[in-house]
N, C-alpha and C positions, 0 to 999 in steps of 0.2 A: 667595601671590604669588611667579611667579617672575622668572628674568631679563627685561628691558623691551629686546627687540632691535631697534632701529630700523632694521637694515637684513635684512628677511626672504634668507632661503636660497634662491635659484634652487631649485626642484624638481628632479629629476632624471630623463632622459627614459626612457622604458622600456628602450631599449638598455644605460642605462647601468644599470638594477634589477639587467636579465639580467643584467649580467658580475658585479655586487655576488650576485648569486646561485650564478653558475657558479665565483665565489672560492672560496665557503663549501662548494659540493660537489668541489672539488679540492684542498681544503684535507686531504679524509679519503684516508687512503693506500686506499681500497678501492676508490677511482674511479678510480685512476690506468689500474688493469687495463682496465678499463670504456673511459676514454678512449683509451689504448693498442687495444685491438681496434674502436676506431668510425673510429680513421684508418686502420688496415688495413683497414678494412670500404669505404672510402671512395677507397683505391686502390686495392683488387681490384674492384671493382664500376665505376669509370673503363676499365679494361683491358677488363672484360669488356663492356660496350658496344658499345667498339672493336670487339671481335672479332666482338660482331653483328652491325656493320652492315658487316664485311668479308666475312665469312660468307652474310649474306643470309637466316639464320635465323629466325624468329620462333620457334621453339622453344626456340633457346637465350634469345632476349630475354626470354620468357616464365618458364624459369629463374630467369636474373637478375633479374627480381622480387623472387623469395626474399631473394636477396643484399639489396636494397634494403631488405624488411622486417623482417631482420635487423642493418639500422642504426637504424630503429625502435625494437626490441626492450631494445636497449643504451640509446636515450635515454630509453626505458620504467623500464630499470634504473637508471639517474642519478637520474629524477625521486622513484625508489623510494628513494635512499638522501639525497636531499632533505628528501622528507616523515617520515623516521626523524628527522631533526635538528631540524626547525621542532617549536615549539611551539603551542598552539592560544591564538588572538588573540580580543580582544573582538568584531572582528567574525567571525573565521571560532572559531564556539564546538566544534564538532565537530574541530575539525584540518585539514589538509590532505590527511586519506588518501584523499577525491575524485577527487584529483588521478590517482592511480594509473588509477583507472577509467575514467576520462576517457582519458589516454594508450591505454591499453589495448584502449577500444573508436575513438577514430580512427584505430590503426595497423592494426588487423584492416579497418576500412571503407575504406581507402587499398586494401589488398591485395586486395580486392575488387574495389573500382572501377580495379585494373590489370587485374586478370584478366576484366574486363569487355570491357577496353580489347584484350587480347588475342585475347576471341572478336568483338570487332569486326573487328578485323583478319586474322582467320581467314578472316572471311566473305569479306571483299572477293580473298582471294588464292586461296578455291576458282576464282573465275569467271578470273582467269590467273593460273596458278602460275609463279614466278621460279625460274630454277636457281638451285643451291644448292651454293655450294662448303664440303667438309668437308676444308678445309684445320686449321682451326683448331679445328672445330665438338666434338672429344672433345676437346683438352686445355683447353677453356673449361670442359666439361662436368664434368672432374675439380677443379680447377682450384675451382671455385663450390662444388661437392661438398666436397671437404675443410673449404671455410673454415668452411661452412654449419655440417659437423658439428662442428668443433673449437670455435665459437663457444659452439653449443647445450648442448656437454658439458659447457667448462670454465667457464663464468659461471651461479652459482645467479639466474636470474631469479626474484623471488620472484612478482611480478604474474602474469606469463604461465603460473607453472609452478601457482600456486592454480588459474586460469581454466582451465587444459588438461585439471585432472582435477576443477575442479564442473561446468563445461559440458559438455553431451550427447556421445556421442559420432557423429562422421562419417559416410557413407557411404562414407568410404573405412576406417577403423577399423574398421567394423563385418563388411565385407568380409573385412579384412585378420585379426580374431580367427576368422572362420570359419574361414579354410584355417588357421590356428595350432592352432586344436582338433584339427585331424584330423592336421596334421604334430608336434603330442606327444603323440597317438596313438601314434604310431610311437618318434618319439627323446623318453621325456619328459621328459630333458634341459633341452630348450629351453622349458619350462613356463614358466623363471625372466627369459626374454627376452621372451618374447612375448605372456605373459598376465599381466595380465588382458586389460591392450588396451596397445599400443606408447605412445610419445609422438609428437600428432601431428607436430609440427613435421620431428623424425628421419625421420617413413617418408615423409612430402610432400619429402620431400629426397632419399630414396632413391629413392621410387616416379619421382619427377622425372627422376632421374639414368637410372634404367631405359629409359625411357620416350627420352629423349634416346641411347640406346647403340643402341636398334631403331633409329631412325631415320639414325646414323651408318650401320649393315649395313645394309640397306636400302637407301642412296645408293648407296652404294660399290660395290655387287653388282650392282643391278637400275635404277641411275640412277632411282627412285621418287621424285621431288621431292613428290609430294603427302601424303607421311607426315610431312616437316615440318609443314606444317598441321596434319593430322590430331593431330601429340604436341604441338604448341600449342594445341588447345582439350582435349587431353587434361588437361595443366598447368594450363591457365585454371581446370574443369571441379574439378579435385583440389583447387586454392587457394580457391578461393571454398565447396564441399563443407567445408573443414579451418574456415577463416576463421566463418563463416557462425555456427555453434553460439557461440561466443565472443564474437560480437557482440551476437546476441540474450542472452546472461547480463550482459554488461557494461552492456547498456542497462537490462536491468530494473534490475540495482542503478543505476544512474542517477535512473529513475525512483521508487526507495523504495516499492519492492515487498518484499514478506516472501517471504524463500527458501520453496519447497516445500518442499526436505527438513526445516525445522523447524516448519512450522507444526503436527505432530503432537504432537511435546515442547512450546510453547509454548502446545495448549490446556489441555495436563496442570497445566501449572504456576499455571495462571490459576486450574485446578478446584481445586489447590491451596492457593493465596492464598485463595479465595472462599469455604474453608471454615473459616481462620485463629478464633482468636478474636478478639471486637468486629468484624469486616468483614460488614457487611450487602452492599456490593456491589462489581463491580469491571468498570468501564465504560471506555469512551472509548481503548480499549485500539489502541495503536499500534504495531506493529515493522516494522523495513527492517533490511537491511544498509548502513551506514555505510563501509566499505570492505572489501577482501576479506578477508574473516575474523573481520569485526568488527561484533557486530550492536548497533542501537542500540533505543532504543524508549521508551514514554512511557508513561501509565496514571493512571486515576482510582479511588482507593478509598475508597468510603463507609461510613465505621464507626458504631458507637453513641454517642452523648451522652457514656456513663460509658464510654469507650473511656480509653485509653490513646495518644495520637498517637503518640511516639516509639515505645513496644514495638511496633505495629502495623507502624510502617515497617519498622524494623530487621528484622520479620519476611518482609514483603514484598520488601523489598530481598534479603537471605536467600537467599529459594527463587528471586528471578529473576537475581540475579548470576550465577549459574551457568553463565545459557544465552548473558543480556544483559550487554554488557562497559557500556556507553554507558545509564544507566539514569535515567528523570525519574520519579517518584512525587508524585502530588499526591493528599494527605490532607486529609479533612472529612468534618466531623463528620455526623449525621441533624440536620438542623433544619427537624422535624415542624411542622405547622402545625396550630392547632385546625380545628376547622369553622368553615366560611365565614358560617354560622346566627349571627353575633353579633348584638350591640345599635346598631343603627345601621340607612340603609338597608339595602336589600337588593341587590343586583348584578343584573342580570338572568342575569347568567351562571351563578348559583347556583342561585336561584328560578325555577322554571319552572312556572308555573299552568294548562299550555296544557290540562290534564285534569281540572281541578278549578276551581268556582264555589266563592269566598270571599262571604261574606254578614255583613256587618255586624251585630252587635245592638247593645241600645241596653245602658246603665252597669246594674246591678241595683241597684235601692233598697233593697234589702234586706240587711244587713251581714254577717246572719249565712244566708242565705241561699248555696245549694252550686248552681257553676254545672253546666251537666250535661257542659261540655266537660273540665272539672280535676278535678271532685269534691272542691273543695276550697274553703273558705270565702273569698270575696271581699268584702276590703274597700276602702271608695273611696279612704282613706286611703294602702293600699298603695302602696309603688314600685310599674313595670314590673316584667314577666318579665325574666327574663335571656336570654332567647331569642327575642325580639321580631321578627314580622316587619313589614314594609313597611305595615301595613293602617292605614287611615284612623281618627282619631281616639285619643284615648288611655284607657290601659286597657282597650280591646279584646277580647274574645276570640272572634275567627273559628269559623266554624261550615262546614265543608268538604264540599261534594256532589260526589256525583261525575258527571262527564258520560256516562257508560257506564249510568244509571236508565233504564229504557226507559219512554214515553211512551205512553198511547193517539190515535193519530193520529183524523184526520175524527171530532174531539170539540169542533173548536175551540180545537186548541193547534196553536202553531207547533213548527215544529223545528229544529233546533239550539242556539245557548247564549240565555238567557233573559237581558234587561238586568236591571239589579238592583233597577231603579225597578219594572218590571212584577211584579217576583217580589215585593216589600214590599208592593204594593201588593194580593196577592190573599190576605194576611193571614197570611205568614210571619212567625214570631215563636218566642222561646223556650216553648220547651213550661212549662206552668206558669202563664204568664205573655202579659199580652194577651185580646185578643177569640178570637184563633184556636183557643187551649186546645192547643196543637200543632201539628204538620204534617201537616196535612191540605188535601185537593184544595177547591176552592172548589167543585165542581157535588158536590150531594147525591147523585146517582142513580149516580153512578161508587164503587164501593166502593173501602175500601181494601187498597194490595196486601201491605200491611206489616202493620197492626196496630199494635196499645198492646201494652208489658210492663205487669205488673204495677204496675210504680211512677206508670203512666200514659204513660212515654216512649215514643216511638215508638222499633219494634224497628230494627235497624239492618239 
């Protein structure tokens, strides 16, 4: 029992969570930096605007993008040193490291749908091109340059900088490592800058800046208004090419898919487990990444009776910790089941008669008389068999033909299964035993196809 509050706590509105959150991440001196370059981020990216729409560039606006998803990036990086200090709650049992991914994959799909926005506006400014004053149009260009790259260098993003080297790479990296190959060819020097592949973020900032420096010479020289355009869907073109890989890896961890690169070690380890001692089997097997870097996964192992629970786990656990940080194990035992053939009815789902005619006979009066189905003395006194099926009457023992006996036809027999009233009545009975003296046809002049053994039984 605890305190009795009679007057409940106004709840607190989401504005007021954020700032209860945005305390506890600027409480840590490592954000300070973080927060310090998002307002530098936040007045150079105000100026440069300005200087867009003085300019009349869409090339530089296109730029400016960058600058923009470079404030992204930063509250990428907050939300990163957020989810380092929460702990995992009863309802979020996995943690918060979602979050990162989440961040991750709406600021790449933002930067997209700008660079989308940009070849929209491309289009409509082929059909009338605006002059284009480059009053201002290179020191915007430098200017974005610098912040871009000093942001990029001096702040370990850890989200962005996992995603840049597990996701694919670009059509503009991949480009860019061909001419690298062949220029440390020559100086191989430069081996240690430019290979394996750059980081995208730095060259989409250079290649940008490039690309913005033709289009200043170009103006200035040959009054070429139409290369603005042309280095605005260039930008759009590079951004969304850069962007694009990143988003598709953010979304499949989203969607708790198993990374490619480990489903190779991951079946090894299972062939592993599978072969443990006590584990007959190892099912229901689940793995994703949980967040980046960090896999999770689930699993069913079915051991023997005279298993050991705990040694089996500790085993399993073992070989998958390794790979699996995030790990659920569910142990159970074999609980075999006899045959469905007990003392009771029968199920139709067990018994299936659809090929064999059961034939009742009658109790034998004779105690010490051997029936021919047991060969074992039958007395009336006896229990049941322990293996009793569904058949009429008690004490029983069925007598099974099979429907596969071939028949002479245009003799005056029907075809297909015979009822059991017509079959009794043409003087089927235990061999031995009766008028019939066996299984024999009722018409004299049809021989038999079988024959008597020895003992008088008809052969099988």
């Amino acid at each position: 029992m605890g305190t009795i509050h009679l007057f409940r706590k106004p709840q607190r509105s989401f504005l007021g969570k954020l700032l209860q959150e945005f305390r506890l991440v600027a409480a840590d001196r490592r954000s300070w930096k973080i927060l310090l370059f998002g307002a530098v981020n936040v007045l150079c990216t105000g100026f440069l605007l300005m200087w867009c729409s003085s300019t009349n560039s869409i090339a530089l606006t296109a730029y400016t993008y960058l600058t923009i998803f470079d404030l992204f990036s930063l509250i990428t990086c907050l939300i990163s040193y957020w989810v380092m200090m929460r702990k995992p709650s009863p309802v979020y049992s996995f943690g918060f490291e979602r979050l990162e991914v989440l961040a991750v994959f709406a600021s790449t799909v933002l930067a997209q749908l700008g660079a989308l926005f940009i070849l929209k506006e491309s289009a409509e400014r082929f059909l009338e091109q605006p002059e284009i004053h480059t009053g201002r149009l290179l020191v915007g260009t430098f200017v974005a340059l610098s912040f871009n790259l000093f942001t990029m260098l001096s702040i370990r993003n850890k989200p962005f900088a996992y995603v840049s080297e597990a996701a694919s790479t670009s059509w503009l990296q991949e480009h860019v490592a061909d001419l690298s190959r062949s220029l440390c060819g020559i100086i191989p020097g430069l081996s240690s800058i430019f290979l394996p592949r750059m980081n995208p973020f730095v060259l989409i900032d250079l290649a940008g800046a490039f690309a913005l420096c033709i289009t200043y010479m170009l103006i200035e020289i040959n009054n070429y208004f139409a290369v603005d355009t042309a280095s605005a869907i260039a930008i759009a073109l590079m951004t969304f090419g850069t962007m694009y890989p990143m988003s598709v890896y953010s979304g499949k961890v989203l969607l708790q898919t198993t990374p490619p690169h480990v489903i190779g070690q991951l079946d090894k380890l299972i062939r592993e487990v599978s072969t443990l001692d006590g584990v007959l089997e190892v099912r229901n097997e689940h793995f994703w990444t949980l967040g980046f870097g960090s896999l999770a996964g689930s699993v069913h192992v079915r051991i023997r009776r005279d298993a050991n629970e705990q040694m089996v786990l500790a085993h399993v656990t073992n070989r998958l910790c390794t790979l699996v940080s995030t790990l659920t194990v569910q142990i159970f035992k074999d609980d075999w089941v006899r045959p469905a053939l007990l003392s009771g009815p029968a199920t139709p789902s067990v018994l299936h008669f659809s090929d064999h005619h059961v034939i009742p006979m009658p109790l034998l009066k004779s105690a010490d008389a051997v029936t021919p189905v047991t060969s074992t003395p039958a007395k009336p006194s006896s229990p049941p068999p322990e293996f009793a099926f569904n058949t009429p009457g008690k004490n029983v023992s069925p007598v099974i033909l099979l429907n596969t006996q071939t028949r002479p036809y245009g003799l005056g027999l029907n075809r297909g299964h015979t009822p059991y009233s017509s079959v009794l009545s043409q003087g089927l009975t235990v061999p031995g035993f009766g008028a019939g003296q066996g299984l024999r046809p009722p018409f004299p002049h049809i021989p038999s196809r079988y024959g008597n053994n020895r003992m008088g039984q008809p052969r099988p």
